[in-house]
N, C-alpha and C positions, 0 to 999 in steps of 0.2 A: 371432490378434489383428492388427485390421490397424494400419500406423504411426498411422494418426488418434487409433485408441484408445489408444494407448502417448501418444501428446503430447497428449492431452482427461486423462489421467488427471495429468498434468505441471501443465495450465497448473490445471486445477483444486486442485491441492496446494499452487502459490501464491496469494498476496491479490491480489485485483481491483485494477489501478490502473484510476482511471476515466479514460474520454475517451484511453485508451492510445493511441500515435501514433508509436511508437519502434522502435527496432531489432531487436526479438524476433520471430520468426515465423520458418516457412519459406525458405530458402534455395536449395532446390532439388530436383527428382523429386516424385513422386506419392506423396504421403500415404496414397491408398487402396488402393494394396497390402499383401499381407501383410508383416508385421513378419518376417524371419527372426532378429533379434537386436539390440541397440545398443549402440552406442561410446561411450562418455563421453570425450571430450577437451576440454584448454581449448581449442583453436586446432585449425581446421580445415586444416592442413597438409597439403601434399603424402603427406610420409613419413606424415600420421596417415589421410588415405584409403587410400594404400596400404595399410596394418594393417587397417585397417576392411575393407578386399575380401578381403586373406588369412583372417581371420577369419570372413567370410561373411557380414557383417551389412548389414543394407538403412536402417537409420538410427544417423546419425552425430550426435549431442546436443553441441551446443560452447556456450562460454560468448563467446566472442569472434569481428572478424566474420572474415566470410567471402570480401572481395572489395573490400580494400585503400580502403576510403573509410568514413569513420567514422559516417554512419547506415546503413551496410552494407548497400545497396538489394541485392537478388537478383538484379540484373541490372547490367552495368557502366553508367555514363552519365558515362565521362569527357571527350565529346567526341573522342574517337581511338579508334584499334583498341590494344585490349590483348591482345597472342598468349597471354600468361601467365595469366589471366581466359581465354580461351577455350577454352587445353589443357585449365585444370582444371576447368573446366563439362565439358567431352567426355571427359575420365576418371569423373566423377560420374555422368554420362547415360549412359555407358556398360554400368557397373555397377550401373544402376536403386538409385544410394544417393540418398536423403533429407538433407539437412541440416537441423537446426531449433535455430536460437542463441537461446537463456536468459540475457538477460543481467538486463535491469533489475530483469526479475519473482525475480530469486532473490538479486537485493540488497535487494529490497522484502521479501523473505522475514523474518520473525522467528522465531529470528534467521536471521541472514545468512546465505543459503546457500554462499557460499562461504567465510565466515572462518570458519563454524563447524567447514568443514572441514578448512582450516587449523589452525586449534590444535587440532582432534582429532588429525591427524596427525602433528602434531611432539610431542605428548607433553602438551602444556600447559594442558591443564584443570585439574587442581589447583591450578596458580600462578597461574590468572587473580581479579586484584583489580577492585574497582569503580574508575571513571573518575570523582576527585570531580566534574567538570567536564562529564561525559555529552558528549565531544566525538563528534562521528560519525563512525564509521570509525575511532577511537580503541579500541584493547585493548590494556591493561596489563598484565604480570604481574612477576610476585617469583618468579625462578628459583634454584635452586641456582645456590651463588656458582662464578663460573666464568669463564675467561681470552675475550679477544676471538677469538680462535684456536679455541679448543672450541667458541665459539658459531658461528662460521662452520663448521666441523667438522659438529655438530651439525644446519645445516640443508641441508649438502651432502650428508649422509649422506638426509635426510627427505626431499628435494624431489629426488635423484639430480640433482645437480649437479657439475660439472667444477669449478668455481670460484667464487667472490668478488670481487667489489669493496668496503670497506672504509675510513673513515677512521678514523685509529685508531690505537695501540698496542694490537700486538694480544697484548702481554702481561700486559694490564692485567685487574682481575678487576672484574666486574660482575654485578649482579642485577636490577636493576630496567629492565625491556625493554619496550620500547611498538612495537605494530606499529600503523605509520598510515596513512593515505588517500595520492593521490599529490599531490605538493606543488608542480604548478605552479599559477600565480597560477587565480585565480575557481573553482578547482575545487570549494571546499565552500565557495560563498559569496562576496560580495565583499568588499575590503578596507572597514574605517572607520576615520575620523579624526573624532573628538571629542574638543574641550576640550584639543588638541594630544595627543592618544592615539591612535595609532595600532596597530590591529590586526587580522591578518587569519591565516589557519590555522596559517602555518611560526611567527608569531608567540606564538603559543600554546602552540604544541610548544616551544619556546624557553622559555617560561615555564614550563614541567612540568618544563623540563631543570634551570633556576634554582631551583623552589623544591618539586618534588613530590621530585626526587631520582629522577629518569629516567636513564640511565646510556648507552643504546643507543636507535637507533630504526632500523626498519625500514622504509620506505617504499617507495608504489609506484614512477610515475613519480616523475621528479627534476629539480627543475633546482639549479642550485649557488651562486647567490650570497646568499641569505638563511640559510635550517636550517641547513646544509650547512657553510658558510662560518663559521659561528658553530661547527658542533663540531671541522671543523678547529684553529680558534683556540684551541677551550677545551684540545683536546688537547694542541696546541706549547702551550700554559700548565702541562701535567701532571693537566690533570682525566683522572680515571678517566671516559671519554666515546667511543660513536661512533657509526659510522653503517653498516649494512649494507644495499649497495645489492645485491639480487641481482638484481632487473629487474623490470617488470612482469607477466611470464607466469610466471616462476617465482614471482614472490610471490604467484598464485593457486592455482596449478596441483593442491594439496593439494582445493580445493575442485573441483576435475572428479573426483578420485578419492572425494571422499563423494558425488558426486551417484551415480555408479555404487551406491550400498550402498541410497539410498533413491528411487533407482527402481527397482532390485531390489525392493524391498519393495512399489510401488505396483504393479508387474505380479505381485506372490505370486507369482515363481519360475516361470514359464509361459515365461520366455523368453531366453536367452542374456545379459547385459551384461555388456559388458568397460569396464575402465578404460587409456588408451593413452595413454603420455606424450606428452605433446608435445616433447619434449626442447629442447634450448636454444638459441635462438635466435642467439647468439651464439659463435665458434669464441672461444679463448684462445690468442694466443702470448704467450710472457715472454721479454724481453730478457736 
């Protein structure tokens, strides 16, 4: 089978977005060789090509890009020389590996191809409730009742993480957990103000916290002076409330590890695929 036919069976698995014009395609090598096997990783990393050569495989399936600019063209066009972009095109080209980034088309997915792979992974299909509100990128569940500590625990343990970031008491117990979209400003939508009302996504989430009885939220990116700033507060107040920032690549990364399960399934077992963390982008030291 060659890579073509392994990513023709991919893009067909997902829904047609029409008039497409985005960041998903090819990233690098010849498509029409043979497939010797594929990597599923979120993040096309150094350390995750290396993995991908040890392993033997000629295509590398990411969900994120590939070359530091965020319509992530397949070619650098920063106006300069970038050494760091050229080493790792000539480690790729080296190793006859393919890259092919999945991103929009497996958000377009129903459902979601990557949160589906997320709360398959952490455990939490039985505790997922409906969203009365049908926010996007909004998933709520009712977990066993449990300390801010075990929940960080808990996703350190699922996502093989070093650490936590956290506001919070984190000996507080909570249930009711919402993993959300990322919370910088126009992300899902623009701000409104009507009839002196203003509202726009962290506002929302703020109102789930006040009146759904939301206890915890997850988020992708972050910034901090709206959500943020509000659960710090609630907390120095004593609300049972927080907030778990692991980061954006870890807050996916559960969905690179289900894409490996079902495109195993779209190649019937004809071909090697690995799942390869991306590991974390950030080191930890504590004072």
């Amino acid at each position: 089978m060659k890579i073509c036919d392994v990513v023709k069976l991919i893009e067909n698995y997902h829904p047609i977005i029409p008039n497409y014009d985005g960041c998903d395609g090819y990233k690098s090598g010849d498509p029409q060789q043979e497939c010797t096997g594929v990597v599923c990783a979120l993040v096309p990393t150094i350390d995750v090509i290396r993995r991908t050569i040890e392993l033997g495989c000629n295509l590398l399936y990411v969900h994120e890009p590939s070359y530091y600019m965020t319509p992530d063209f397949p070619e650098w066009r920063g106006g300069f020389r970038n050494r760091v972009y050229e080493e790792k095109r000539r480690l790729l080209e080296e190793h006859g590996i393919v890259v092919y980034r999945d991103h929009d088309h497996t958000h377009a997915h129903q459902p979601d191809g990557i949160f589906t792979g997320v709360i398959r992974y952490l455990g939490w299909e039985a505790y997922q409730i409906e969203d009365p509100d049908r926010m996007k990128f909004v998933y709520l569940f009712d977990l066993p009742r449990m300390t801010v500590r075990e929940l960080n625990d808990h996703l350190m343990d699922k996502i093989g993480m070093r650490g936590t970031r956290f506001i919070g008491n984190p000996d507080v117990f909570i249930s009711r957990v919402a993993i959300v979209a990322h919370l910088y400003p126009g992300a899902f939508g623009e701000a409104t103000e009507k009839d002196g009302i203003y509202s726009d996504y962290s506002t929302c989430l703020i109102r789930k916290m006040e009146e759904q009885g939301v206890q915890a939220i997850i988020p992708g990116e972050i910034i901090e002076w709206n959500l943020l700033s509000y659960i710090a507060d609630a907390a120095m107040l004593g609300r049972e409330v927080a907030c778990l920032n692991i980061g954006h690549f870890n807050f996916e990364e559960l969905g690179a590890k289900y894409a490996r399960d079902w495109i195993d399934e779209l190649c019937g077992g004809q071909l090697p695929i690995h799942y390869v963390h991306t590991g974390e982008l950030w080191n930890h030291q504590l004072r």
